[in-house]
C-alpha positions as CSV (number, residue, x, y, z in Angstrom):
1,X,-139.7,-165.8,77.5
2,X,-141.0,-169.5,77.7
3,X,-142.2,-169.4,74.2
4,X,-138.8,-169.0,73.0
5,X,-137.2,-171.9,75.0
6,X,-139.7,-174.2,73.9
7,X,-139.1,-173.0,70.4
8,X,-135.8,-173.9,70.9
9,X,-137.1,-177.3,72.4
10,X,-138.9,-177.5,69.1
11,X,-136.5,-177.1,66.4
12,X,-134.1,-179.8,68.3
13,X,-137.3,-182.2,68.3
14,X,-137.3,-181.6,64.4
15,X,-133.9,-182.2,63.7
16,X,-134.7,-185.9,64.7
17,X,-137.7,-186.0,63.2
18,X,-136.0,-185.3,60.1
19,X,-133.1,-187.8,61.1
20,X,-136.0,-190.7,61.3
21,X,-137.5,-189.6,58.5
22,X,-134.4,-190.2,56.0
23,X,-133.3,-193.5,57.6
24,X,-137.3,-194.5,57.0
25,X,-137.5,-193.8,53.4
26,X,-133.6,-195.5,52.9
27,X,-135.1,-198.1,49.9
28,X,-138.2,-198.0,51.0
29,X,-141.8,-196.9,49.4
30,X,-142.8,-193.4,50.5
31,X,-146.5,-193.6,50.5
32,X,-147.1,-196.2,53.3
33,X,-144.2,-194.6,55.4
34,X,-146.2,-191.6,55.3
35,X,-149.4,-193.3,55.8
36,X,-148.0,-195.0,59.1
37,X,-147.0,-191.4,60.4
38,X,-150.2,-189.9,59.9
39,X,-151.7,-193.6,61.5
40,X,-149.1,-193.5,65.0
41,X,-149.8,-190.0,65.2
42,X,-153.7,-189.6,65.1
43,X,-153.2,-192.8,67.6
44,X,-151.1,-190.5,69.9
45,X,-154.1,-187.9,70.2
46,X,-157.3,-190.1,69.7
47,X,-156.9,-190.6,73.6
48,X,-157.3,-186.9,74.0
49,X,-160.4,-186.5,72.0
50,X,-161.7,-189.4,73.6
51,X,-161.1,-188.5,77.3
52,X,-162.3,-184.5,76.6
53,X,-165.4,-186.3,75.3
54,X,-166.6,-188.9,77.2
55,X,-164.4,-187.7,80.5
56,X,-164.3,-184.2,80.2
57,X,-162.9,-183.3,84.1
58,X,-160.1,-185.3,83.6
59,X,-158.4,-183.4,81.3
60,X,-160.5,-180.0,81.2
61,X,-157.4,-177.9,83.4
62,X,-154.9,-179.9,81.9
63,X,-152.7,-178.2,78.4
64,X,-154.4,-182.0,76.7
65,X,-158.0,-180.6,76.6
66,X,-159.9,-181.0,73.3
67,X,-162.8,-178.7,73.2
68,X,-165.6,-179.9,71.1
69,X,-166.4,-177.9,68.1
70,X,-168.6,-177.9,64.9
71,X,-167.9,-177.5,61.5
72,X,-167.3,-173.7,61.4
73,X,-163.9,-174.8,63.6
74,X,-163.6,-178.0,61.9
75,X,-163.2,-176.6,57.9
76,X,-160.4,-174.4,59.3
77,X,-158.4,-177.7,60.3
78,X,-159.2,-179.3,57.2
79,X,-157.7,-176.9,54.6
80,X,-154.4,-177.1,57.4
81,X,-154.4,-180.6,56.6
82,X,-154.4,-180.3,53.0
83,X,-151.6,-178.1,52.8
84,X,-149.2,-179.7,55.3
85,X,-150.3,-183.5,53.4
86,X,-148.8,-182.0,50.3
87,X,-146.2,-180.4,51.9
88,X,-145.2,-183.6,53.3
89,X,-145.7,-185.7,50.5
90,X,-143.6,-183.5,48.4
91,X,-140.6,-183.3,51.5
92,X,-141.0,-186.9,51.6
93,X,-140.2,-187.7,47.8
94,X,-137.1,-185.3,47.8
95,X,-135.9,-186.6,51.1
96,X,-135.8,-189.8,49.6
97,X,-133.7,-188.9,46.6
98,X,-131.2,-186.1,48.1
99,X,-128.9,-185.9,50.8
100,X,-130.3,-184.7,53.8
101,X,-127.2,-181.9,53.9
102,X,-129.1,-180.6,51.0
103,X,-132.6,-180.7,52.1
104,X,-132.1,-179.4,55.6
105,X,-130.9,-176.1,54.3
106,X,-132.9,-175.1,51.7
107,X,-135.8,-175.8,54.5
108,X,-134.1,-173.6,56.7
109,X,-135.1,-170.9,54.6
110,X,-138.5,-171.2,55.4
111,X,-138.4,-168.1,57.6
112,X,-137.5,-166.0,54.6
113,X,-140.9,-167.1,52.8
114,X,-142.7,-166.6,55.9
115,X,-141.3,-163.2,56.5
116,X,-142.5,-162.6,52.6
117,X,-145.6,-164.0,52.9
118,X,-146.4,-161.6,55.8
119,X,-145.3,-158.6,53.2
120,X,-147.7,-159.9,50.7
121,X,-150.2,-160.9,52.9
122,X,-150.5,-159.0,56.0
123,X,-148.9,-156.0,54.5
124,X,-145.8,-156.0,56.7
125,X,-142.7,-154.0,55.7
126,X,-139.1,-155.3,56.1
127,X,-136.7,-153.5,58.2
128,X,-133.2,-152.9,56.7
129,X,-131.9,-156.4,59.5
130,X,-134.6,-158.4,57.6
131,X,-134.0,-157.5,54.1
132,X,-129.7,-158.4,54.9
133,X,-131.6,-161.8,56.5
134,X,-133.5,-162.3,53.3
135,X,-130.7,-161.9,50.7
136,X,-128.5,-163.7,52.8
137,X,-130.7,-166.6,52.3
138,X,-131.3,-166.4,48.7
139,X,-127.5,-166.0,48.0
140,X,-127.3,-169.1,50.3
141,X,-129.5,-171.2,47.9
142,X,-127.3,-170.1,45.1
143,X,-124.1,-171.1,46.8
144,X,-126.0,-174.8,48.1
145,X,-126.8,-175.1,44.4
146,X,-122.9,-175.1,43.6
147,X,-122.2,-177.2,46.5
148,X,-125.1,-180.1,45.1
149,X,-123.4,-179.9,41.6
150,X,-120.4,-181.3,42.9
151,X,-122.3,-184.5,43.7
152,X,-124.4,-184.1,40.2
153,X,-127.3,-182.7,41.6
154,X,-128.3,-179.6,38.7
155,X,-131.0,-177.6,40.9
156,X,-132.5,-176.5,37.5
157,X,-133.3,-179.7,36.3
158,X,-133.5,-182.1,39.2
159,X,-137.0,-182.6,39.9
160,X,-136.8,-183.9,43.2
161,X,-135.3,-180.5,44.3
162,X,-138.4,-178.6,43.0
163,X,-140.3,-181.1,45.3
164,X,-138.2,-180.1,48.4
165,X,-138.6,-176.2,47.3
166,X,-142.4,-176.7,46.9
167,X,-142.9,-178.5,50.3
168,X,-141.0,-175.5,51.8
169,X,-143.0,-172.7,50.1
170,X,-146.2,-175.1,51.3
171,X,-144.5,-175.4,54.6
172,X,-144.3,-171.2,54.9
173,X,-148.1,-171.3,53.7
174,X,-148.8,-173.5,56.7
175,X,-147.0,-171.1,58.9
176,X,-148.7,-168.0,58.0
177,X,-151.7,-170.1,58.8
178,X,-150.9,-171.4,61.9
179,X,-150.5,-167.5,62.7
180,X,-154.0,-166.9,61.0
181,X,-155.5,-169.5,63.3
182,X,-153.9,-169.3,66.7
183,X,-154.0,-165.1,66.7
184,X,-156.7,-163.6,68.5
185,X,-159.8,-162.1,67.1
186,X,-158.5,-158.9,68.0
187,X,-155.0,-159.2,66.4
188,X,-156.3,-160.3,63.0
189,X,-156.8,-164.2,63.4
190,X,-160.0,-166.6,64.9
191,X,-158.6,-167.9,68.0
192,X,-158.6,-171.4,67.7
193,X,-158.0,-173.5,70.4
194,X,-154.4,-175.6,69.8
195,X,-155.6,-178.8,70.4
196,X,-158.4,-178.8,68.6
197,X,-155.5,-177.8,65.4
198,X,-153.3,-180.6,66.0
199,X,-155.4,-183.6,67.2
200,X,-158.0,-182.7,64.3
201,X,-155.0,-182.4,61.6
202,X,-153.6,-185.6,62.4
203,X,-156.8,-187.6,62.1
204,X,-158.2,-185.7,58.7
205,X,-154.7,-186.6,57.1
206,X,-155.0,-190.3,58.1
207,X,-157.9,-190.0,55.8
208,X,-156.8,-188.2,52.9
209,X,-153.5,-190.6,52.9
210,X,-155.6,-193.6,53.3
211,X,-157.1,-192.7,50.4
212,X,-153.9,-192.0,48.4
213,X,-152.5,-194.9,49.8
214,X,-155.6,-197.2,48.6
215,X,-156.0,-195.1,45.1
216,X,-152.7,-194.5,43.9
217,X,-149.7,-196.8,45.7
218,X,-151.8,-200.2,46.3
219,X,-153.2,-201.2,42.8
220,X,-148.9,-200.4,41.6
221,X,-147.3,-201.7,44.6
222,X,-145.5,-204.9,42.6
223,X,-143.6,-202.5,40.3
224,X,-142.6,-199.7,42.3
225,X,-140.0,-199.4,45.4
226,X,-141.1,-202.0,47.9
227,X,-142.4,-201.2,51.4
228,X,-140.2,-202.8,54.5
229,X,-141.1,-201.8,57.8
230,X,-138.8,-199.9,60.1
231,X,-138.8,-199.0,63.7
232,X,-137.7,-195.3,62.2
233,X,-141.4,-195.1,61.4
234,X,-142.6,-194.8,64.7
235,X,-139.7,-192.6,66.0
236,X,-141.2,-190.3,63.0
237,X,-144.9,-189.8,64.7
238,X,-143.4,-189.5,68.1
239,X,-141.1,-186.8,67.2
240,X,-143.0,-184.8,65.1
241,X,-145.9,-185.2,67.3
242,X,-143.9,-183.4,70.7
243,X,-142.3,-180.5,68.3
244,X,-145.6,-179.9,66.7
245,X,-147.4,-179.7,70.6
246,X,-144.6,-177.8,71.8
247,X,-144.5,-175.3,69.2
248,X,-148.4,-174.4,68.8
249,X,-148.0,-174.6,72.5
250,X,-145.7,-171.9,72.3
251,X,-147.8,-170.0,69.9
252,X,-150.7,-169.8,72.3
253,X,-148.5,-168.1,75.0
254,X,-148.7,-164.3,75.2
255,X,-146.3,-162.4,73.5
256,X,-145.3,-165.5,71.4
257,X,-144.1,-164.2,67.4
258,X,-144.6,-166.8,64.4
259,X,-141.8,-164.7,63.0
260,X,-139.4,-165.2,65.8
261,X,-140.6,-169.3,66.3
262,X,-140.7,-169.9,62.6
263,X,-136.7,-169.1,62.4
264,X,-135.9,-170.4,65.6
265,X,-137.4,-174.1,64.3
266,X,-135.3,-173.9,61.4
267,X,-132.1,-174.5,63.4
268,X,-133.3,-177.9,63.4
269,X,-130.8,-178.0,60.5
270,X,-128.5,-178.3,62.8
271,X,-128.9,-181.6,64.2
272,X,-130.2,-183.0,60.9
273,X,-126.5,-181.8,59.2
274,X,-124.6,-183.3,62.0
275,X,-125.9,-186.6,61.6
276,X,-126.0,-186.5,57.7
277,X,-121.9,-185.7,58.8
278,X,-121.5,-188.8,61.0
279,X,-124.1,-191.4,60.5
280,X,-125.0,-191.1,56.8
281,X,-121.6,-189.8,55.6
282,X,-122.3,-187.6,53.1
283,X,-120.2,-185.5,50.7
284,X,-118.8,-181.6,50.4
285,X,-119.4,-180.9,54.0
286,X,-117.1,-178.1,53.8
287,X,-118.9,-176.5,51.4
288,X,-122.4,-177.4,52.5
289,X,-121.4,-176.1,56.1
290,X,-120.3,-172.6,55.1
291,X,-123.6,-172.8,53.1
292,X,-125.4,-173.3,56.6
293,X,-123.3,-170.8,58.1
294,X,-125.2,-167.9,55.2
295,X,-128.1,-169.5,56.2
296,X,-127.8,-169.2,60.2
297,X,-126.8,-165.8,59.9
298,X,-129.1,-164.2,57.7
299,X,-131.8,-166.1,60.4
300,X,-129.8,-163.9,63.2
301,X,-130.4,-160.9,61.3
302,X,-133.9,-162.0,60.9
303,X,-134.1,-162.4,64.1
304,X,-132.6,-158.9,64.9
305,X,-135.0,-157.4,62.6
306,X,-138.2,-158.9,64.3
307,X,-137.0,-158.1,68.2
């Protein structure tokens, strides 16, 4: 099942995504930092779009093909856009202000609001393997919310854990659009072609964050958290750029499950945890790692339940 190894290939590229990601925003303003990773990823794909236009046969066998398409395709990318900008700003924010042995696992239980979503929205049922997968996750959260009060972080009134919690439920929304968008006519979706998704994407959100960057950081930027540049900030585009391709690459395989992918992305928590262990030394491992542990295992019975 290639999809599945390059799911796999996926989740570890977005462990170090988020690794990059929290060693960018260490004292640093979070709006430009974002801005340059929508920037040096829309410059990764430009090429793409360029070449499919203006050299079609180079790339038109190749998996870097950008069909062209018109603005009954193009509105589809835009809304993506729009919901993984916020999601990211949100994730961004949080990441900032909480250890990244907090936020990795409460975005691990992305799956769970996928698999929900697909209740609510396709009008899916849950087997008896998913519903152990789901309350193993939500009793997760509850013991993680013990573990963060032990470095004073109260998930009830700590806004910057709503933020994370919003860019997940955002990020599940994205998700269950990907599947909306990639599935065949057939199977319920409109059969978009997955480079038109991601190249597209990248470029609308270099828009949309020039514009927050130019409306609401510039005119402030003297009294809020300066911007220093970092080499992180390219590492961030570059990472997220090859688990992104991989994984809508996967997604347009036969046979591929958003279900199955989702969860197996999630174990990016794994790398992110072990370096928030030895590079950013952060505090209760124990604790945190046995609530990881809930986490991992109600994805294996989520995982048991989809098969």
């Amino acid at each position: 099942m290639m999809w599945l190894l390059l799911a796999f290939l996926s989740a570890a590229l977005l462990g170090f995504y988020d690794v990059f990601k929290k060693q960018s925003l260490k004292d640093n303003a979070v709006i430009p930092v974002l801005f340059l990773n929508t920037l040096f990823s829309s410059l990764i794909f430009l090429p793409f779009i360029v070449l499919s236009v203006w050299r079609p046969g180079i790339l038109e066998d190749s998996i870097f093909y950008v069909p062209v398409a018109g603005w009954e395709v193009h509105r589809y990318v835009v809304l993506k856009s729009v919901i993984v900008l916020s999601s990211w700003i949100l994730g961004y924010f949080g990441m900032k202000n909480l250890p990244i042995t907090i936020v990795g696992p409460i975005n691990a239980t992305r799956p769970v609001m996928v698999l929900v979503g697909a209740l609510v929205v396709f009008g899916e049922r849950l087997n008896f393997y998913q519903w152990i997968g789901v309350l193993m996750a939500v009793f997760s959260f509850f013991m993680l919310s013990r573990s963060g009060k032990k470095e004073g972080i109260d998930f009830k009134h700590n806004k910057w854990i709503y933020y994370v919690v919003m860019a997940a439920v955002l990020g599940a929304v994205s998700g269950l659009y990907d599947k909306y968008l990639m599935a065949p006519v057939d199977q319920g979706g409109i059969g978009l072609d997955r480079m038109i998704v991601q190249s597209w994407y990248n470029i609308y959100q270099l828009f949309m964050m020039g514009g927050v960057l130019m409306l609401l950081w510039w005119p402030k930027r003297q009294s809020t958290t300066p911007f220093h540049w970092h080499w992180c900030i390219i590492l961030i585009s570059i990472f997220l750029s090859a688990a992104d391709f991989v994984y809508f690459y996967a997604l347009s395989l036969d046979g591929a499950m958003i279900s199955i992918v989702s969860m197996v992305r999630r174990g990016s928590v794994l790398v992110s945890f072990l370096f928030g262990a030895m590079v950013f030394r952060e505090k209760n491992l124990k604790s945190k790692a046995v609530d990881l542990a809930l986490v991992l295992i109600g994805m294996i019975f989520l995982y048991l339940g989809s098969r």
